[in-house]
DOBAFI-903863 format. One record per atom (N, C-alpha, C, O): x, y, z; residue in three letters. Coordinates in pm, whole numbers, plus 50000, padded with zeros to 5 digits. Example, Ala and Ser with C-alpha at 12.3 -4.5 7.8 and 13.67 -1.06 7.14 Angstrom:
BEGIN
513194943150780ALA;512304955050780ALA;513204967050780ALA;514244966850846ALA;512854977550708SER;513674989450714SER;512905000350787SER;513415011450804SER;
This chain:
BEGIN
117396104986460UNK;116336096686406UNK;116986086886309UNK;117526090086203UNK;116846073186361UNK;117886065686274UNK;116666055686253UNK;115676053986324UNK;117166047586096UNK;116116038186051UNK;116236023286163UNK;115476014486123UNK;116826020386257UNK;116306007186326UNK;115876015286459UNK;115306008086541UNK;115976024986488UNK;114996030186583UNK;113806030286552UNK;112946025586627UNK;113526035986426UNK;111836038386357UNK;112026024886329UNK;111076019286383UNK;112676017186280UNK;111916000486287UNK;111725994086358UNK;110835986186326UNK;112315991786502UNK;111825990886657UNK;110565992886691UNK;109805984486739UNK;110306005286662UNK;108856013986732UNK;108196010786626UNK;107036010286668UNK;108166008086512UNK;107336001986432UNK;106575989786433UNK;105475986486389UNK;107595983486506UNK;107215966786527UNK;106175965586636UNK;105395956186627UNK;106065972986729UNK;106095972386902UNK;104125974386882UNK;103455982586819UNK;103795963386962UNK;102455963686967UNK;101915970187047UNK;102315972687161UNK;100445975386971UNK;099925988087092UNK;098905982687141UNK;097985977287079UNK;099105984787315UNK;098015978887378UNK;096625983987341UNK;096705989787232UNK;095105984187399UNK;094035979087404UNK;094015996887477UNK;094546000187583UNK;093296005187390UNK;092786020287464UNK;091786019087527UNK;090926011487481UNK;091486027487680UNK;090316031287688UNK;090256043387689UNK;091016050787626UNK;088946048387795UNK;088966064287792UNK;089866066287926UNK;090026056788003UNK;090476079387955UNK;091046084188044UNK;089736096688132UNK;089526108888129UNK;089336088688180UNK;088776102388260UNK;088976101788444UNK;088976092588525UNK;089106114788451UNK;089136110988579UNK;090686109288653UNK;090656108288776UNK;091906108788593UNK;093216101688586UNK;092996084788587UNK;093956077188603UNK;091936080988572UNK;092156066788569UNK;091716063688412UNK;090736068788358UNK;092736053288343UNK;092136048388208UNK;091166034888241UNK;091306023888295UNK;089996043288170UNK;088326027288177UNK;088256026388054UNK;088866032987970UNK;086976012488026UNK;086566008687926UNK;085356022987911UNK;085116033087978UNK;084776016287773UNK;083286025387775UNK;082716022987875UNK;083256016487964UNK;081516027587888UNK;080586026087993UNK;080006011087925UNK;080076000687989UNK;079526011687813UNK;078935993887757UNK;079855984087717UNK;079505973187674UNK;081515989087737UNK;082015978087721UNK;082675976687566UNK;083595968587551UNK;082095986187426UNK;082355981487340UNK;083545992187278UNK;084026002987314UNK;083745981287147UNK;085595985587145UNK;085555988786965UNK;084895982186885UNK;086516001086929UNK;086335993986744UNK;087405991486733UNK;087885987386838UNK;088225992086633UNK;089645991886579UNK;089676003086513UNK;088856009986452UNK;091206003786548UNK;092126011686460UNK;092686004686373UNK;093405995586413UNK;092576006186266UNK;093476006186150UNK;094956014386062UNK;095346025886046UNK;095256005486036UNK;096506014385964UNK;096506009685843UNK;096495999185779UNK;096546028785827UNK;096386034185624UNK;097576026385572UNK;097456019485471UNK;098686026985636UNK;099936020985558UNK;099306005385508UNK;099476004485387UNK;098765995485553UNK;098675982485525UNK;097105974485585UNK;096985962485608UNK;096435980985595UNK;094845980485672UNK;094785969685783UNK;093785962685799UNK;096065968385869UNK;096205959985983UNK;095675965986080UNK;095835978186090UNK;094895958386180UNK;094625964386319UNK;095415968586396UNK;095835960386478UNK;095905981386404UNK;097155983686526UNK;096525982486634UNK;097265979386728UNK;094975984186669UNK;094455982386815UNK;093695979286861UNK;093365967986825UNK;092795985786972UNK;091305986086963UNK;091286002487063UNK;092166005287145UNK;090346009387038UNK;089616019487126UNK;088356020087190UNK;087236019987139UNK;088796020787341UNK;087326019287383UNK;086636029487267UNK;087226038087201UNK;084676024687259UNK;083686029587174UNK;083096039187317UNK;082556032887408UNK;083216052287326UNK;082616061887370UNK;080726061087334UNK;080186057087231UNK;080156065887444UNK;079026068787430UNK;078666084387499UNK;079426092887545UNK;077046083987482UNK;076666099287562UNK;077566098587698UNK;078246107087756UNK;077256084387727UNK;077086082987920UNK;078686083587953UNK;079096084988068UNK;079656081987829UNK;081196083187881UNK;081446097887886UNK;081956103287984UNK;081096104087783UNK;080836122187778UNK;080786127387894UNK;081736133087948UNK;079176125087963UNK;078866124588065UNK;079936128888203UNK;080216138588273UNK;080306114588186UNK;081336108388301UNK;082806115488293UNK;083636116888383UNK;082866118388194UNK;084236125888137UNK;084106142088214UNK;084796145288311UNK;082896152688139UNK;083196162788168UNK;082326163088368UNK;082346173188438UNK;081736150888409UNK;081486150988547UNK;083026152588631UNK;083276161288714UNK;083946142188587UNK;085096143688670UNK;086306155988615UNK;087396158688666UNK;085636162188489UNK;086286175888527UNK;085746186988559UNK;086256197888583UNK;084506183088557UNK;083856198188661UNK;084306193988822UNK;084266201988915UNK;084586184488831UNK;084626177488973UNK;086106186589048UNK;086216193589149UNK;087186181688927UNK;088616185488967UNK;088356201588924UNK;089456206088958UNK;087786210688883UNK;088256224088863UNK;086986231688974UNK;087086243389011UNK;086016223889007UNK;085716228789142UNK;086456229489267UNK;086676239289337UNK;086966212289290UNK;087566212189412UNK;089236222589410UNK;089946223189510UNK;089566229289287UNK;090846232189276UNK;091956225889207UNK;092556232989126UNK;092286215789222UNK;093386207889228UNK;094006212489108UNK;095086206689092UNK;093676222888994UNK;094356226288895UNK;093966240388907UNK;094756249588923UNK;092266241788897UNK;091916254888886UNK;092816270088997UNK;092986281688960UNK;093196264089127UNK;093516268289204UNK;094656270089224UNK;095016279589293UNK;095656260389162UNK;097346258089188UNK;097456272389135UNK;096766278389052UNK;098986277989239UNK;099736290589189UNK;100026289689008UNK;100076279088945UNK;100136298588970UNK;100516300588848UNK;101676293088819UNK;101686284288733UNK;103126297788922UNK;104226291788891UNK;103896274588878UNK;104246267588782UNK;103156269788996UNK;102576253788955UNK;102376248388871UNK;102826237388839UNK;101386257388797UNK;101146248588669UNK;101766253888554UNK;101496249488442UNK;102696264488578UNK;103756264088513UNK;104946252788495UNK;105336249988381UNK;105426247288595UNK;106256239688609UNK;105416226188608UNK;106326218388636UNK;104526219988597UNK;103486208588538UNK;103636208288364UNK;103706197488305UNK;103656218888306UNK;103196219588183UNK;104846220088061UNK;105066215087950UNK;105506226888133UNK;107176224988144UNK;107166211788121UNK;107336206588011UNK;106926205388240UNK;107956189288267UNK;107136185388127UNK;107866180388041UNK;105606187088089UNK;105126179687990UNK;105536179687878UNK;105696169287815UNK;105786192487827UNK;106136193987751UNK;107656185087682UNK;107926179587575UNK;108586188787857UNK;109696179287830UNK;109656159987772UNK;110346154587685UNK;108896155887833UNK;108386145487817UNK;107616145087653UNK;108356140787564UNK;106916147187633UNK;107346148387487UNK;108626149687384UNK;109166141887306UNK;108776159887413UNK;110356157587325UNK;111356145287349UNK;112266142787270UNK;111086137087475UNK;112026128387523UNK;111696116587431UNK;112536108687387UNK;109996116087398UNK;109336109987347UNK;108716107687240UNK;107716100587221UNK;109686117387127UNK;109846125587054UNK;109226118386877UNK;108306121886803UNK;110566104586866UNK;110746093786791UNK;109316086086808UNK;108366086786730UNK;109366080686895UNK;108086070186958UNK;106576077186880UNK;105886071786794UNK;106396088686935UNK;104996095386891UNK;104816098986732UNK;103786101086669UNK;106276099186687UNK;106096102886502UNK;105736093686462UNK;104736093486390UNK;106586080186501UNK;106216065986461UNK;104986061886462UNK;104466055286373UNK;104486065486560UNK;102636059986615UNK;102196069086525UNK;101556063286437UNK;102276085086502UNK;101346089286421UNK;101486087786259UNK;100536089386183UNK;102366085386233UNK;103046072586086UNK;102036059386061UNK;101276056585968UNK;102466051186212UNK;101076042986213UNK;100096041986222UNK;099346032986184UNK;099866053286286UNK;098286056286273UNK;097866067086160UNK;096706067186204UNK;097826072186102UNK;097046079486016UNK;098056085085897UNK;097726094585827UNK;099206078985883UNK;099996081385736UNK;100666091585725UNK;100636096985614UNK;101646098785852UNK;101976111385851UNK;102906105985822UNK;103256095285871UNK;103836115585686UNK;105476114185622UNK;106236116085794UNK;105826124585872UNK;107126108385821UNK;108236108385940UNK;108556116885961UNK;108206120186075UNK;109276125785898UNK;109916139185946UNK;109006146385969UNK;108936151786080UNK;108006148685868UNK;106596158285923UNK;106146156286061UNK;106006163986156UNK;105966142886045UNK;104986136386198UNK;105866141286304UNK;105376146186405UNK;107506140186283UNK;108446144386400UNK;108746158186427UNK;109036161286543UNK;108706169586309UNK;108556183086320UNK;107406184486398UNK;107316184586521UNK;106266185886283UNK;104766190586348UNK;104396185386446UNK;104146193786532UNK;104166170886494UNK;103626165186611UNK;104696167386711UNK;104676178786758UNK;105496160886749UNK;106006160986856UNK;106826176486873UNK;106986181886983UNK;107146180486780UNK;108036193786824UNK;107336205386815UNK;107696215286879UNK;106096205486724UNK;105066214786758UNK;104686212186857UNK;105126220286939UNK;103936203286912UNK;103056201787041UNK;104246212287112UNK;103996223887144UNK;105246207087126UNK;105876205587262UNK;106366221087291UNK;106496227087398UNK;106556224587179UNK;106756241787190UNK;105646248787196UNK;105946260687190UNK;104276247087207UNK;103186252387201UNK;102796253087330UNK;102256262387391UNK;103246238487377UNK;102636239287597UNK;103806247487644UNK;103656254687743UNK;105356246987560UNK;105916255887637UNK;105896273287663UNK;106196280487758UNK;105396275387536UNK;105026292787518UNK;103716291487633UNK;103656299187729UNK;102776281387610UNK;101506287787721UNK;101836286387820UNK;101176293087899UNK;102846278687878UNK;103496275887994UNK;104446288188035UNK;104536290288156UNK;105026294887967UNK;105476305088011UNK;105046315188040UNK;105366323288127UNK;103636315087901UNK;102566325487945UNK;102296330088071UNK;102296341788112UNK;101996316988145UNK;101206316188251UNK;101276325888373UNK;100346328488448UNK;103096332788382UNK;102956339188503UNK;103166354888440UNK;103356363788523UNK;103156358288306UNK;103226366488250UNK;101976374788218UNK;102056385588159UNK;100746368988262UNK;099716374388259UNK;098956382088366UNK;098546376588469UNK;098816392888343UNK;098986406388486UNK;097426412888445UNK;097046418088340UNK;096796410488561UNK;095646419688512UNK;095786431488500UNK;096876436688478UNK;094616438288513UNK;094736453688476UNK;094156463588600UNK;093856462088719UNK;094166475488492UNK;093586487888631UNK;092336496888479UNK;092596504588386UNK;091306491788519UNK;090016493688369UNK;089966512888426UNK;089936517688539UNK;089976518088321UNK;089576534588276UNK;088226533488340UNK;087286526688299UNK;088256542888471UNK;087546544988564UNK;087146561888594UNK;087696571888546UNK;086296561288665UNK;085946576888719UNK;086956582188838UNK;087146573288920UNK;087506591988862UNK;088406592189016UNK;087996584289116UNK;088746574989147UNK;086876585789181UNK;086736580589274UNK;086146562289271UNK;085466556389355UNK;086676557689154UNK;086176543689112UNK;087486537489115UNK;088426544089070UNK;087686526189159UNK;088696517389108UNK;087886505589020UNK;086876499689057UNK;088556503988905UNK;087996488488850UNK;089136481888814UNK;089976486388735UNK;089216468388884UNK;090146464888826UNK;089896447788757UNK;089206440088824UNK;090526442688617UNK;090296429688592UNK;091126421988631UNK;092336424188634UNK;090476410388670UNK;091146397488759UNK;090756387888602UNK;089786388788528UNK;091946379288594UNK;091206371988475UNK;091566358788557UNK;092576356388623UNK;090156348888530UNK;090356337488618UNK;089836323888494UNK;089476325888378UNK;089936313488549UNK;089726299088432UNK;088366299088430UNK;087916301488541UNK;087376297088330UNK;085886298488284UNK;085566285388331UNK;084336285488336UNK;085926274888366UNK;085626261588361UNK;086136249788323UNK;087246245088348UNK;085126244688251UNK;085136229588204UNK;085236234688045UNK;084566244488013UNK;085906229387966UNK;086536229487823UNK;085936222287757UNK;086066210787799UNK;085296222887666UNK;085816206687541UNK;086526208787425UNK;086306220687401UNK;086906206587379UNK;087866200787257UNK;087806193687140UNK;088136181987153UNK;087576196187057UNK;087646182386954UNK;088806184186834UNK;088886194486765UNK;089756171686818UNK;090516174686758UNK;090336168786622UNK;089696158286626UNK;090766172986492UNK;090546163086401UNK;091546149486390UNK;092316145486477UNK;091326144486276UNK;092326136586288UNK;093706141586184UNK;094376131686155UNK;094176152286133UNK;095596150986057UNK;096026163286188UNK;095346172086242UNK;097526158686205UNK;098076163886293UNK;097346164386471UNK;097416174586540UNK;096816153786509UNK;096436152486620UNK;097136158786748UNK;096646167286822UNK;098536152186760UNK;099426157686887UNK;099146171586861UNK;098516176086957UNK;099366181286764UNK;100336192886738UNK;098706201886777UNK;098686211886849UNK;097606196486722UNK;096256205086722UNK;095966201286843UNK;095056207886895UNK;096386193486902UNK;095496190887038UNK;096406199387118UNK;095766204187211UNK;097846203887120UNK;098326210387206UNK;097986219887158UNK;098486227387242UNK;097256230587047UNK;096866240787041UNK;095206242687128UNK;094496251987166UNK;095186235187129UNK;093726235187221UNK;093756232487390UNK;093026237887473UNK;094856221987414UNK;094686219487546UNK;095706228287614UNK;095506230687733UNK;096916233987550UNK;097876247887620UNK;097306256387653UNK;097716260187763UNK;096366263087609UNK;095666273187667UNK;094716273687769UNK;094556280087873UNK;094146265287711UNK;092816261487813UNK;093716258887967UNK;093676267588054UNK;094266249887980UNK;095136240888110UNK;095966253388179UNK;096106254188302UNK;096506262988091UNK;097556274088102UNK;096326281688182UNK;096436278888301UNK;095486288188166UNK;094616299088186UNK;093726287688358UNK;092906293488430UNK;094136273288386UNK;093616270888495UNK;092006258988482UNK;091476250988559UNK;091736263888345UNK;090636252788334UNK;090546236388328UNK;091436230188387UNK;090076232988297UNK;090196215188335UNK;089356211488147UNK;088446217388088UNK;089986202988117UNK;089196199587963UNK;089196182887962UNK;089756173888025UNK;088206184487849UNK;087316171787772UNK;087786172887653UNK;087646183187587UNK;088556159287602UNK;089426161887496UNK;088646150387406UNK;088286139687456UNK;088446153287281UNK;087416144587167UNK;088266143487054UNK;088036150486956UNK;089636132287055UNK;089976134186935UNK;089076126586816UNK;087866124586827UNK;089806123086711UNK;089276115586576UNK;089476100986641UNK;090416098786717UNK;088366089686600UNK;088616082886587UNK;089676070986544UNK;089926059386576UNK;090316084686415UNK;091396075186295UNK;092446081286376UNK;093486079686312UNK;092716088086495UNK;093946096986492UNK;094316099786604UNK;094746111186625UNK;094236085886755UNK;093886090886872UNK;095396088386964UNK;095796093787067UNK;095816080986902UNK;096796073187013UNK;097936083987037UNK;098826076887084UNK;098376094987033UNK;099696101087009UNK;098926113087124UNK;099666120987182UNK;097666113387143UNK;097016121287234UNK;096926112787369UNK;096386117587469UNK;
C-alpha cells in the first residue's frame, strides 16, 4: 500500500450507480438519482440510482425467480464453493481500490478500511465457502423402527440491510451465509456507504 497508489485511486472518477438486479445493472424504476457525497470535502463522488417500493419489488422478483429455477439454489455444494472462493479472491486482488472508495465514501482511516473491509469481507466468504461442503446432515434420535433424518436445504429469498460504517466487511457477514447455505438475497445497503458493495 504505497501513497501514489492511494493517490491514483483517489483521483479516478466514479461512474453513475444503478441498481443491480437481476445480473443486469438499471436505473430506478422512475428514473431518479441522489448523490453521494464525500465526508472528506462535501464533493459529489457520484450519483445512485433513487430506489423505490417498485425497485424492491423487482429486486426480490428476480431472486425468487433465480432460486426457484435453481441456478444457485441447486448448484452442487462444491459449485458454489468454488464461485465464492474465486470471489472472495477477487477482492483481495482488489484490495487497495475498495479501501480507497470506502475512504471516499464514508471517512474510513486507510488501514482500517484495508484491514476491516477488504480483508474482512474476504476471509468471511472464505470460511462460509469452505463451510459449504462441510455441512453433513444428521440421523434425529428416533424410535427403532423410525428413521429421521435432517436434510438442511436454502429457505429462500434473503434480505439484508447493511448499515453504513464498515459496509464491505458487514455485508459479507450477511451475504456469506445466506449465498453459502444456497439462498439467493436482496441486498439494502446505506445510502452514505454503497459503492464498495
Amino acid at each position: 500500500m504505497d501513497q501514489a497508489s492511494i493517490d491514483t485511486l483517489r483521483a479516478q472518477p466514479v461512474p453513475a450507480q444503478g441498481h443491480l438486479i437481476g445480473g443486469q445493472v438499471v436505473p430506478a424504476s422512475h428514473g431518479a438519482v441522489m448523490e453521494t457525497l464525500s465526508p472528506i470535502d462535501g464533493s459529489v463522488l457520484t450519483t445512485l440510482a433513487r430506489g423505490t417500493g417498485e425497485d424492491v419489488a423487482r429486486a426480490v422478483d428476480a431472486a425468487r425467480a433465480a432460486f426457484e429455477d435453481g441456478r444457485w439454489s441447486r448448484q452442487p455444494p462444491a459449485a458454489r464453493k468454488k464461485v465464492m472462493l474465486k470471489w472472495a479472491e477477487l477482492i483481495e486482488a482488489e484490495a487497495l481500490a475498495l479501501a480507497v472508495m470506502g475512504v471516499r465514501e464514508n471517512g474510513t482511516e486507510i488501514n482500517m478500511a484495508y484491514k476491516a473491509e477488504a480483508g474482512s469481507a474476504a476471509a468471511t466468504i472464505r470460511y462460509y465457502a469452505e463451510a459449504i461442503d462441510k455441512q453433513y446432515g444428521e440421523i434425529a434420535p428416533t424410535a427403532e423402527n423410525v428413521l429421521g433424518l435432517v436434510h438442511r436445504e436454502p429457505v429462500g429469498v434473503v434480505g439484508a440491510i447493511v448499515p453504513w460504517n464498515f459496509p464491505l466487511m458487514i455485508g459479507a457477514w450477511k451475504l456469506a451465509p445466506a449465498l453459502a447455505a444456497g439462498n439467493s438475497v436482496v441486498l439494502k445497503p446505506a445510502e452514505t456507504a454503497s459503492l464498495t458493495l
